[in-house]
C-alpha positions as CSV (number, residue, x, y, z in Angstrom):
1,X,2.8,18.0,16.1
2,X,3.4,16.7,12.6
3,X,3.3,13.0,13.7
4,X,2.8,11.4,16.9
5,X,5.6,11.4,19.1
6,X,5.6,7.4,20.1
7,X,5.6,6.9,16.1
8,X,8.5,9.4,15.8
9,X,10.9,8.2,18.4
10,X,10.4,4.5,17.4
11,X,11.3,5.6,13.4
12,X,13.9,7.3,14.6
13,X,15.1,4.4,17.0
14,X,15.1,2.3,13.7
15,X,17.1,4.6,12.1
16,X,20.0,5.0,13.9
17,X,20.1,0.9,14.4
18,X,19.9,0.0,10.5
19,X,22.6,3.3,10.2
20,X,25.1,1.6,12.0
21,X,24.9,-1.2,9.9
22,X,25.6,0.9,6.6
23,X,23.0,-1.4,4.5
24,X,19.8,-0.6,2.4
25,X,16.9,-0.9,4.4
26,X,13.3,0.6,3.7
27,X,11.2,2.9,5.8
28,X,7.8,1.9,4.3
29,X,6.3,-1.2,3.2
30,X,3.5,-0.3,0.6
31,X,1.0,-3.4,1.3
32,X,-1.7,-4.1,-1.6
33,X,-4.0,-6.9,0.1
34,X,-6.2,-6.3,-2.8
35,X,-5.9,-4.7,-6.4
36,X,-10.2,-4.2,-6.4
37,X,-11.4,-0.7,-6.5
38,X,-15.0,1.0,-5.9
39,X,-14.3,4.2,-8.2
40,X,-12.0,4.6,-11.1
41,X,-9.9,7.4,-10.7
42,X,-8.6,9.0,-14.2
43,X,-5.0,9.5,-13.0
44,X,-4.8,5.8,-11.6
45,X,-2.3,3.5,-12.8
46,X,-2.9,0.4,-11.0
47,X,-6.5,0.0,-12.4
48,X,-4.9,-0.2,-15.8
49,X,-1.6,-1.9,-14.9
50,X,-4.0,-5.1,-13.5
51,X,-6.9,-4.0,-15.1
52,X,-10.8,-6.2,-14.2
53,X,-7.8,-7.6,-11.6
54,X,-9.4,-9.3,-8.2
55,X,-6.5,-11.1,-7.2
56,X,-5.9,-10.7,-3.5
57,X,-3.7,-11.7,-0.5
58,X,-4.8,-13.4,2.2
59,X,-4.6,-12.1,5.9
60,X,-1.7,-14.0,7.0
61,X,0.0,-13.1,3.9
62,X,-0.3,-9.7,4.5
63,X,0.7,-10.5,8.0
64,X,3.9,-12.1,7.3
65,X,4.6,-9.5,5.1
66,X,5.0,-7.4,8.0
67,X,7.0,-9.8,9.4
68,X,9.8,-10.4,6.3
69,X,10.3,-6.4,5.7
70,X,11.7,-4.4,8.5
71,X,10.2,-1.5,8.2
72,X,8.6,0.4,10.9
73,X,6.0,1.9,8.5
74,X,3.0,0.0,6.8
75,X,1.2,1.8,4.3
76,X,-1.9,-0.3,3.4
77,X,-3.2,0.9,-0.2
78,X,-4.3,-0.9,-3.3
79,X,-6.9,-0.7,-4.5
80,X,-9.3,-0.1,-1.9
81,X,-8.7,-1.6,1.0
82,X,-11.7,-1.2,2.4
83,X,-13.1,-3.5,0.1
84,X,-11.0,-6.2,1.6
85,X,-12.2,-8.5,3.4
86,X,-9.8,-9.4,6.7
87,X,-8.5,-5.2,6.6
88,X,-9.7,-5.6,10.2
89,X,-7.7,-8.4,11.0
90,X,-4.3,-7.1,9.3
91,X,-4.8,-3.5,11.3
92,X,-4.9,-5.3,14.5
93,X,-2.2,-7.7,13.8
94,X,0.3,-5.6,12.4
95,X,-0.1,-2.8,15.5
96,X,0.9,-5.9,18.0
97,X,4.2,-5.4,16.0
98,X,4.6,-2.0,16.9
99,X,4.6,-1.0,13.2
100,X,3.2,2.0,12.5
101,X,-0.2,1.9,10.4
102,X,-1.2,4.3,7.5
103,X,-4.8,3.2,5.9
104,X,-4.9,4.7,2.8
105,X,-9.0,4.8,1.2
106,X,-11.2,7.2,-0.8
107,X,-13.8,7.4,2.0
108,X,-16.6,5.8,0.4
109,X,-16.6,3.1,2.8
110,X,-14.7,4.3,5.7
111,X,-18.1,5.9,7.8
112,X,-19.3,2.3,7.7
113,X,-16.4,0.3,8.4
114,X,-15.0,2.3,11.2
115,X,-16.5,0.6,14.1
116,X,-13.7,-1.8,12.9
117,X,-11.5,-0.1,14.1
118,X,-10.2,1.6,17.8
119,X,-8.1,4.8,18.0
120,X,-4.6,4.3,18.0
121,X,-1.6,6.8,17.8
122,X,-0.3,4.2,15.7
123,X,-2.9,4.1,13.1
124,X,-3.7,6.7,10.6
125,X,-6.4,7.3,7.9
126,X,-5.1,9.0,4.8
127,X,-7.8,10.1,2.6
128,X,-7.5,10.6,-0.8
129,X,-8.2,14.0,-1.5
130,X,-7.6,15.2,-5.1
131,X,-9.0,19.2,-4.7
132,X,-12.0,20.6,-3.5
133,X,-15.2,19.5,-4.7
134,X,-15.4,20.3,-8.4
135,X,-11.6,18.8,-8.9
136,X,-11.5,15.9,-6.6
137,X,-15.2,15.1,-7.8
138,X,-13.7,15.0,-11.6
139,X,-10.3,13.7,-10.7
140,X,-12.3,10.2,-9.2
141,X,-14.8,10.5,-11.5
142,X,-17.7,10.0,-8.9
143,X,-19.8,13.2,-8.3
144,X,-20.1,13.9,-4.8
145,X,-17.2,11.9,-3.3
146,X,-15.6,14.9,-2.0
147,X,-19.0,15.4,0.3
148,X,-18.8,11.8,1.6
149,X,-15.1,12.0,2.4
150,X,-15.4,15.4,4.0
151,X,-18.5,14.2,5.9
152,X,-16.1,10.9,6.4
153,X,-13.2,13.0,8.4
154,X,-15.0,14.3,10.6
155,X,-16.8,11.9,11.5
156,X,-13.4,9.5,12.5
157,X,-11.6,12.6,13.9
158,X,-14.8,12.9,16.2
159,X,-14.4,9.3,17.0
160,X,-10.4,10.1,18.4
161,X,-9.1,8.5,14.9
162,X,-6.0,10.4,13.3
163,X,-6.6,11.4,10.0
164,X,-4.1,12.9,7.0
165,X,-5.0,13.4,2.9
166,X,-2.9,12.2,-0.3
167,X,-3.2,14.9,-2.7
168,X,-1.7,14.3,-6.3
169,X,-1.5,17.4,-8.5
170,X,-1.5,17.3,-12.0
171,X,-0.5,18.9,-14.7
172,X,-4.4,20.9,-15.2
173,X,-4.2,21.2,-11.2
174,X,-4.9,24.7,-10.2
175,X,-2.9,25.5,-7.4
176,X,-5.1,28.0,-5.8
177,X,-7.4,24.9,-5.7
178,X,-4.9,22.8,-3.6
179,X,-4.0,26.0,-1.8
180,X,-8.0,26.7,-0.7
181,X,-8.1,23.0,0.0
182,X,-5.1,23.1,2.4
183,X,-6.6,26.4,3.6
184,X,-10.1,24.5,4.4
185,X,-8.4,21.3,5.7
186,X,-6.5,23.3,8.5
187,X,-9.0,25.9,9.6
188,X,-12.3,24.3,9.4
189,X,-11.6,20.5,9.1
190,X,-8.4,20.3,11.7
191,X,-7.0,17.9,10.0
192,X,-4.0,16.0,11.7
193,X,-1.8,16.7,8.0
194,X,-1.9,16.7,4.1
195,X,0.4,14.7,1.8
196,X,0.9,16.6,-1.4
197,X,3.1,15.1,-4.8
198,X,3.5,15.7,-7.8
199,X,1.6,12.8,-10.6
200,X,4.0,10.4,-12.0
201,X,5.1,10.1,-15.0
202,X,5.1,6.0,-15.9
203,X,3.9,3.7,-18.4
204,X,0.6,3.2,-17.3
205,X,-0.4,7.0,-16.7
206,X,-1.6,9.5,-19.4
207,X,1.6,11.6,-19.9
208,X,-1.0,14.5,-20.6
209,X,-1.9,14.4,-17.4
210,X,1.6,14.6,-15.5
211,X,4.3,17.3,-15.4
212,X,7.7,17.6,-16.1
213,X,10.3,18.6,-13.4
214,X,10.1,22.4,-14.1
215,X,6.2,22.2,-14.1
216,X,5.8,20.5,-10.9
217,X,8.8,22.4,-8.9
218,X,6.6,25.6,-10.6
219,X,3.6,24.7,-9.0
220,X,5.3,23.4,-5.0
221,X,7.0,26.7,-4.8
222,X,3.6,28.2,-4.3
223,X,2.6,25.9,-2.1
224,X,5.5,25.9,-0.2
225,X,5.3,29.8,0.1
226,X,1.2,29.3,1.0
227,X,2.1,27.1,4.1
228,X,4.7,29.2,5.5
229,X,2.9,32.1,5.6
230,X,-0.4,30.2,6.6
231,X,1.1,27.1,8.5
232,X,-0.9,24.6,6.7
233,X,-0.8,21.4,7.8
234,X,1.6,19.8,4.9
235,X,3.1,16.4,5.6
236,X,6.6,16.9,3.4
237,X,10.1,16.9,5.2
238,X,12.3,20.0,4.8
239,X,14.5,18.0,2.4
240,X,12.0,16.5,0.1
241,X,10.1,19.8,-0.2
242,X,13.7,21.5,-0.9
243,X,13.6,19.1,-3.9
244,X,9.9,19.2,-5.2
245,X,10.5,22.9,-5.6
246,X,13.8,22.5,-7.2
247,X,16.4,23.9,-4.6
248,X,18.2,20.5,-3.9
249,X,18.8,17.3,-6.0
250,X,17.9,13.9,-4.9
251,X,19.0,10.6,-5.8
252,X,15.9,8.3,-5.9
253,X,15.9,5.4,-2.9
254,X,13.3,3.0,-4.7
255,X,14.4,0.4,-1.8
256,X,12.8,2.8,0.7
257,X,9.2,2.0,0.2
258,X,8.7,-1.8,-0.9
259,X,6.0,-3.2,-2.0
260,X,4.0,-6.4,-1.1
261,X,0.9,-7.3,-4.1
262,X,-1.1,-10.0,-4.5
263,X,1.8,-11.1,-7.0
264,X,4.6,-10.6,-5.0
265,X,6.9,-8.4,-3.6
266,X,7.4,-5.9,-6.8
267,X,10.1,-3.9,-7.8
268,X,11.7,-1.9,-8.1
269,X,8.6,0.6,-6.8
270,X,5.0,1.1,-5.9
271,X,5.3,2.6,-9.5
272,X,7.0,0.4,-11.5
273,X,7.1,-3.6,-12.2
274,X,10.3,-4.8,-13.9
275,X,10.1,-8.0,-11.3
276,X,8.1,-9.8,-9.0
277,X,9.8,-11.8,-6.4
278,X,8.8,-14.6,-3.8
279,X,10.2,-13.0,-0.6
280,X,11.4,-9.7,0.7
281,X,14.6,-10.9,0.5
282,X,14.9,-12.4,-2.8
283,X,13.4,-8.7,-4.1
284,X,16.7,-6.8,-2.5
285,X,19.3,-9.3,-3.8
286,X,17.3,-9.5,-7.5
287,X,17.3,-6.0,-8.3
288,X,19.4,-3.8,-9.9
289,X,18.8,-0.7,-7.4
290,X,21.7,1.5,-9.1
291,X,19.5,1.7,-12.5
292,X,16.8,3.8,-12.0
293,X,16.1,7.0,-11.0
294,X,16.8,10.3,-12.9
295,X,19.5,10.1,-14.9
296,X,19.1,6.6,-14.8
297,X,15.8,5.1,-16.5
298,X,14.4,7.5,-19.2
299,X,10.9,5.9,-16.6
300,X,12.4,8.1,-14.3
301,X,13.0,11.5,-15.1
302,X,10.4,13.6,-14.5
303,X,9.8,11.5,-11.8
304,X,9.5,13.3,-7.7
305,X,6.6,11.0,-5.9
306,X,7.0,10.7,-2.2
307,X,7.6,6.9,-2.2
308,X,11.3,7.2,-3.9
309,X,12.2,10.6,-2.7
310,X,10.9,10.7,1.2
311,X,13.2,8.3,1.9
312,X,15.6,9.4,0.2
313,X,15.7,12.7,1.9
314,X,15.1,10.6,5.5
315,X,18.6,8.7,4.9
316,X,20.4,12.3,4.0
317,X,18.7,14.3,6.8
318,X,20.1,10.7,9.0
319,X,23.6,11.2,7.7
320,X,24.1,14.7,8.8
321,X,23.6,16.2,12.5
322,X,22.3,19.9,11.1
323,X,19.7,18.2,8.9
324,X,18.6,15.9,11.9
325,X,17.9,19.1,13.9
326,X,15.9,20.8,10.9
327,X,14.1,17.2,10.1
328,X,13.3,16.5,14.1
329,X,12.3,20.5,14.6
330,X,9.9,20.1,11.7
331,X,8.3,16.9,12.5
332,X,7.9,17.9,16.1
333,X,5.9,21.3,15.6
334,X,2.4,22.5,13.4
């Protein structure tokens, strides 16, 4: 299956409770312990947004983050959090909350650190996987990464870890690349699923390097077509790939991944800073949610990462009974 089934019922639980009370709640919290980085990746935002940057949060910050933001998701990024000192600490603590753990690193340290760690169906690696070796080799700008995190995978799925990629494709992404990639992560890795989005177009990111809508709904048609008729292993709900190859519109759901930095909580996304606030709280009553978006801020437009759109294709597929089927048919095979 797509996800673990104990993960999947208590998301779905959460669901259907913050539903009823016909709010904005968030799925994910995107927690940044540390800004610090081992490689510097070309596409990479946040290592020029807080550029030479080694502010950090301490472990019971990050803890009681968990604690102020509901979500049932915890996506630990950065950064690297490998490099963090206390990552050991947060995993443990936040699984005694029954929050559901997504470790996000580029490898280089994870063969080392993962006696860290124990297995969990409840904790997840995702590596950062740009291409195969020649493209995720340039794409990180460190030659012979993709070896180490290959060699890196294996080695935790041998160990009973879960493990998924983050793929970002850019404009000069080939897509047969992705596609062989996918191909080799399915057959010969067996790895538990792939994340795949389009690069964002912000402030802080060479627009060369992104695409525009048409570009990138070009590009997830083929892949979409690829893992049908291979069954690759592609972690995208039936809604949100309907939008990243262009048959559906989506409203974007900033409020649905929030994030927790050494500053703050930020929003109003992982992507973009137009505030820093003190609590959880004080970050859903500052914002203005209704302004961004496409259509909404010009930031926004060519805009179709997984942290605004996921959820919002989670709160449509909650709101109708046909797309709950599709959604919990999806999630519950591969």
């Amino acid at each position: 299956m797509k996800f673990p089934l104990a993960s999947t019922v208590s998301i779905g639980k959460y669901v259907a409770a913050q539903q009823r009370k016909g709010e904005r709640y968030p799925l994910v919290l995107m927690l940044e312990p540390t800004l610090a980085c081992n490689i510097a990746c070309i596409g990479c935002g946040k290592i020029r947004e807080y550029e030479s940057n080694r502010a950090r949060l301490s472990v019971e910050e990050c803890v009681d983050a968990a604690v102020q933001c509901p979500a049932p998701v915890v996506s630990i990024c950065g950064g690297e959090p490998l490099v963090y000192k206390g990552i050991d600490e947060v995993v443990t603590q936040v699984l005694e909350f029954g929050k559901t753990i997504e470790l996000c690193t580029n490898a280089l340290r994870l063969e080392q650190c993962l006696d860290w760690f124990e297995p969990s169906n409840r904790l997840t690696f995702v590596i950062h996987l740009d291409g195969m070796r020649e493209i995720h080799d340039y794409v990180c700008d460190y030659p012979g990464l993709w070896d180490v995190a290959i060699d890196a995978i294996k080695t935790a799925r041998d160990r009973g870890f879960r493990v998924t990629t983050n793929t970002t494709i850019f404009k000069e992404t080939e897509v047969v690349d992705v596609i062989e990639m996918m191909r080799y992560l399915t057959d010969e890795v067996g790895i538990d699923g792939m994340l795949v989005a389009p690069g964002y177009q912000y402030s802080q990111i060479d627009p060369a390097l992104t695409m525009t809508r048409d570009e990138h709904e070009e590009k997830f048609r083929a892949i979409r077509a690829a893992t049908k008729e291979h069954g690759y292993r592609w972690i995208a709900t039936p809604i949100y790939q309907d939008f990243l190859t262009g048959q559906r519109e989506l409203t974007c759901a900033p409020w649905g991944s929030i994030t927790r930095n050494p500053y703050g909580w930020k929003g109003p996304c992982y992507l973009l800073t137009d505030g820093i606030f003190p609590t959880y709280e004080a970050l859903l009553e500052g914002m203005d949610w209704e302004a961004y978006g496409p259509g909404n801020d010009p930031r926004c437009e060519h805009c179709g990462i997984h942290c605004g759109f996921e959820p919002s294709a989670a709160y449509e597929a909650s709101q109708s009974l046909k797309e709950t089927v599709r959604s919990l048919a999806w999630t519950l095979t591969g």
